[in-house]
N, C-alpha and C positions, 0 to 999 in steps of 0.2 A: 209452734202456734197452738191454741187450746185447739177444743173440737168445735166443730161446727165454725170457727171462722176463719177468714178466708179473704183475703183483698176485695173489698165492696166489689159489683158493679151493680149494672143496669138498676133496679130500682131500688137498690143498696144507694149506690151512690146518691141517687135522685133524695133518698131522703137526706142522707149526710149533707146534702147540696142546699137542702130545705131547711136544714138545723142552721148548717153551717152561716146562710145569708139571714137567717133569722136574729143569729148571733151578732152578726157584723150589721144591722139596722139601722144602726145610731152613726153610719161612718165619719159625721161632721162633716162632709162634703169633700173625702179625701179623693184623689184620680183612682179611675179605674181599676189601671195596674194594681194598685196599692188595694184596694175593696178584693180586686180577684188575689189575694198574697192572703190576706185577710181568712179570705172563705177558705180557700185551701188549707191557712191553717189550722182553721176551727175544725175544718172535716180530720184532719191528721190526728187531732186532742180527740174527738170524738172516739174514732178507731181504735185510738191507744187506749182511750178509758174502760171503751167501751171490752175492750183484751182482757184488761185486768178482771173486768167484771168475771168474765168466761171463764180467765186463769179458777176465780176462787171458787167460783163453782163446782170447777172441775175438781178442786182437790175440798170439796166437802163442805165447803158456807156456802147455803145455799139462799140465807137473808140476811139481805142490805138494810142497813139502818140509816138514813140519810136528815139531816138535821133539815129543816122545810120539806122541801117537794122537790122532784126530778124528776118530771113529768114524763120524760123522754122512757127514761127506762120504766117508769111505773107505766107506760103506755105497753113496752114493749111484753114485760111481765103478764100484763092483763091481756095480751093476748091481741093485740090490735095492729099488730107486723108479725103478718103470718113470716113475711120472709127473713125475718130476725133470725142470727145462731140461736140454736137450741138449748145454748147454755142461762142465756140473754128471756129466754121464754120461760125458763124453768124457775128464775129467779124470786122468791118471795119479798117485795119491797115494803119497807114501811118506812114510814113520811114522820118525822117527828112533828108536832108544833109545839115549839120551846116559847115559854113566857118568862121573862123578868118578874121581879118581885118590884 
């Protein structure tokens, strides 16, 4: 596992929790069960994404290039989850805005 991360909890989770239901918004009026499967899986995608991020870090890229915005981690970059991995903090993000011709 890179450094600094670590199976979320306590206010780790809470925001995974926050993304995760943010994610799942629109559930078209599925049952519950199904909404909480949902959120679980988006927290799972998050964690995982959010690893790899750590991974590249860790071995020397330290800027992400992301075609629009990913608010999420350019939040975490600029510093606005103290309690974000360190590798997660360290990260220099840039946001493309791509236009068509």
């Amino acid at each position: 596992m890179p450094s600094g991360l670590a199976q979320p909890h306590g206010g780790e989770q809470q925001v995974l929790r926050l993304l995760a239901v943010q994610r799942c918004k629109y559930s078209g009026g599925a049952p519950e069960a199904e909404v909480e499967r949902r959120i679980r899986m988006s927290s799972d995608y998050f964690v995982e994404e959010f690893a790899v991020f750590c991974c590249l870090r860790d071995s020397g890229l330290p800027v992400m290039l992301c075609p629009g915005s990913f608010g999420t981690l350019s939040e975490i970059a600029a510093g606005e989850h103290e309690g974000a991995p360190k590798p997660l903090r360290d990260l220099i993000v840039v946001s493309l805005q791509l236009r068509g011709r």
